[in-house]
N, C-alpha and C positions, 0 to 999 in steps of 0.2 A: 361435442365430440372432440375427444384428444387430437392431437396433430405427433405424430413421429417428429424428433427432433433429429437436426442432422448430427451426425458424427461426426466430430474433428480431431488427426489423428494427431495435427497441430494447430494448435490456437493464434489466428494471428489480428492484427488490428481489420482489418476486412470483417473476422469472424465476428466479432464484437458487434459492429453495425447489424451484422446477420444476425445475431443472437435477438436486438432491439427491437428488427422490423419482424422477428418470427414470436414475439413475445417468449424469449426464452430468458430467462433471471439468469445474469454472470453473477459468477462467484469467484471472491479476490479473497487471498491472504497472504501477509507478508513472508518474510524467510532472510535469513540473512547468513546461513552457514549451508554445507552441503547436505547435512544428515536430515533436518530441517522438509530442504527443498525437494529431495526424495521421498519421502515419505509424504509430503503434502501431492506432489506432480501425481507422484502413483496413484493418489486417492479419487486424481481426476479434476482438481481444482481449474479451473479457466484461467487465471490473471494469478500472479506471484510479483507483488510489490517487493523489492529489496527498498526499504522504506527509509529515512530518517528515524525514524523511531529508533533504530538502532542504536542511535546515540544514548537512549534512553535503557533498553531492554538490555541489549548486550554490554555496553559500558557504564549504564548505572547514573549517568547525568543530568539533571534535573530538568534541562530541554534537549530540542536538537539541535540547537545553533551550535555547539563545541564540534560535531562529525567532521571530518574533512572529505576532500573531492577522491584524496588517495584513498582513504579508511574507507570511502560506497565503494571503490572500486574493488577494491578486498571483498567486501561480503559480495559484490553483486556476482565477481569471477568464481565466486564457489558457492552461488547458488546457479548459476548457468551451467556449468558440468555437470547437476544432478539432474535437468531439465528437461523431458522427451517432448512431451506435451505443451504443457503454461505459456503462455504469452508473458516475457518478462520484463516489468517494467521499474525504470533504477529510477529513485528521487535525485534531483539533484542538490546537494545541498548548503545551504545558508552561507551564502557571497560569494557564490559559483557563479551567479546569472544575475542580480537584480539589477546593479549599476552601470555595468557594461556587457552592449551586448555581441560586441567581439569576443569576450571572455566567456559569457554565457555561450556564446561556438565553439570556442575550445576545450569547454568543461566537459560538453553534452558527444564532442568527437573524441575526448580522451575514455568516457566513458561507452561508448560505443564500439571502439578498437580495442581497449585494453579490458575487458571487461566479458564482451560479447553478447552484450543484456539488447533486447528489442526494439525498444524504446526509452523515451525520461519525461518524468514527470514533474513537473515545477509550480511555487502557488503562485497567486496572484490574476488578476486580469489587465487592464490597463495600462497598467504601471510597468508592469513587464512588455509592453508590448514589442517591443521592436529585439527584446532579446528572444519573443516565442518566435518573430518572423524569421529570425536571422535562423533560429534550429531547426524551423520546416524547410526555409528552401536548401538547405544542406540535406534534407532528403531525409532527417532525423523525425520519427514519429514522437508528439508531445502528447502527453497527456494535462491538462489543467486540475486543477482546486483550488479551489474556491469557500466560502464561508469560515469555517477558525482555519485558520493557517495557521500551525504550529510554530512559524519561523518568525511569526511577527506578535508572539505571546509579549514582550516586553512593551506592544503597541498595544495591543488589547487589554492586559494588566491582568487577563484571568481565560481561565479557559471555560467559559457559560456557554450558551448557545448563542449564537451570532443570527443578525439578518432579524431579528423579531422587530424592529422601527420599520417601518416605512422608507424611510431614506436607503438605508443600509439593505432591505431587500429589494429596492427598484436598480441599485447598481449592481447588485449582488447577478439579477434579470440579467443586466445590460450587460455585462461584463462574461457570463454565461453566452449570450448569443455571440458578443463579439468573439472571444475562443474558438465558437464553431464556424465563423466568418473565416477566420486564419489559418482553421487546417489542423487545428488540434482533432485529434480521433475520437476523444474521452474525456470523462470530466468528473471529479472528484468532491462531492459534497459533503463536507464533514460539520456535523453537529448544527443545523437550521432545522427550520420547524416545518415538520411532515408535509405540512401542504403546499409550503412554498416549493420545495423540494420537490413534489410530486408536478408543482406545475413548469417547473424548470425542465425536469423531463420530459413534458409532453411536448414544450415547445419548440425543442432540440430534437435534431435527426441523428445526430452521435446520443453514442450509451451517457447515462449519467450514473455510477457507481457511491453509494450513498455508506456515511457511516455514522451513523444517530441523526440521519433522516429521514426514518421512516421507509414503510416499505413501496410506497408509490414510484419510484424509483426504478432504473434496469438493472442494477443489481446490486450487491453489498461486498464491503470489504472489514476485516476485524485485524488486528495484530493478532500473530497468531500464539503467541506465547499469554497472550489475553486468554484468547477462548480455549486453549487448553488448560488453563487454570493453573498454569506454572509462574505468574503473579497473584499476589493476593492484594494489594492495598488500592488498586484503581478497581474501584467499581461505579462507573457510572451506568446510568438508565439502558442504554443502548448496547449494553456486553452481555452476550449470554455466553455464558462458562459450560462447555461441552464434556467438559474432565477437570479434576481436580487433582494436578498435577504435583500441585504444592507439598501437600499432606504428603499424597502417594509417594512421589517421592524421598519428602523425607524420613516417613517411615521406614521404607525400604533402608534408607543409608543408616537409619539409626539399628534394624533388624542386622545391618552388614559389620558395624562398628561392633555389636553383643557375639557377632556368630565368631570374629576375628579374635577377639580378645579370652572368648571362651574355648579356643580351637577346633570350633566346630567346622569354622572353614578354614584350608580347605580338607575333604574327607578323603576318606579312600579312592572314590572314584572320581575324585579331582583333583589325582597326583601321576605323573608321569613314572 
């Protein structure tokens, strides 16, 4: 028998725990401009990562370590003014937080003041540790991730699936539990293998938000210029492309470049 889900007419870290124990799947996409985060908010999405990837999608950069602390704070203030609903959560990004965890304070309050975003997101488990304590007890909600961490691609040498040895899935575990020991809300599993992923979930009372692992998981996040199909060259296993934004698009500009040049536009009734 179905269950009525509740209605939320804001999404907040509470609701996320709520969604977990109601068996209700969160659904996360990124956003990094206003027109973006409007049109995603309206459609009802739960979670709006203003992501690092940015670094990639909007400026074009081979990773995301180039982004700075100013640059998240630009995308994340103009996707928070679009935002009625979404729980919004800002990355922090690469040398904002790993080696000092004073600076990792000041990074995650200048993003939280100047910004106006929810929460921040940061990877790592252990290692980070005393910079995740230092952002909870300032009252700051953390989200974790965990398995490929995109900020540590020059450590990894590639971006494959992570966590399939033994070793690397027993701290990947550990490292997972400790997060929820510290007061992170969430936790971000990107690219591990379904079943680990699925038992990371089970074993955690915070959501675990998965992206290419699998659906065992409390719910999924995608860049969303991915699954609109407004990229074409990453196609990995775990993307499914909702629109193919690419083409359409270009078509369209190339139908606008023939209509211009032939004076078709603008017409009559596109003249003042």
């Amino acid at each position: 028998m179905s269950t009525a889900k509740k209605e939320y007419k804001r999404v907040t870290v509470k609701s996320l725990t709520e969604m977990k124990h109601s068996n209700e799947k969160i659904s996360m996409l990124t956003a990094y401009d206003y027109t973006m985060a409007k049109i995603i908010d309206s459609a009802g999405i739960d979670v709006i990562l203003v992501g690092d990837s940015a670094s990639n999608v909007m400026a074009g950069h081979e990773t995301t370590l180039p982004i700075t602390l100013d640059q998240m704070i630009y995308h994340a203030s103009s996707v928070v003014r679009a935002v009625d609903r979404a729980l919004v959560v800002v990355d922090l990004p690469f040398g904002s937080y790993q080696s000092d965890p004073k600076e990792a304070l000041r990074s995650a309050i200048r993003i939280m003041k100047e910004s106006g975003g929810h929460s921040v997101k940061l990877e790592g488990g252990s290692e980070v540790k005393d910079s995740i304590k230092r952002i909870l007890h300032a009252g700051i909600p953390v989200m974790g991730h965990l398995g490929l961490t995109p900020q540590s691609i020059y450590k990894f040498g590639t971006y494959t699936v992570r966590a399939k040895e033994k070793a690397e899935a027993e701290k990947l575990k550990e490292d997972a539990l400790l997060l929820e020991k510290w007061g992170c809300f969430a936790l971000v599993l990107e690219k591990v293998p379904a079943s680990l992923a699925q038992e990371v979930a089970e074993s955690l009372t915070i959501p675990v938000i998965g992206i290419g692992a699998g659906s065992g998981v409390d719910g999924q996040v995608l860049v969303s210029h991915d699954m609109f199909g407004m990229t074409h060259e990453f196609n990995p296993r775990f993307l499914r492309r909702y629109l193919n934004l690419y083409d359409d698009m270009g078509n369209a500009v190339s139908q606008y470049v023939k209509d211009v040049k032939s004076v078709d536009f603008p017409n009559d009734k596109e003249q003042y």
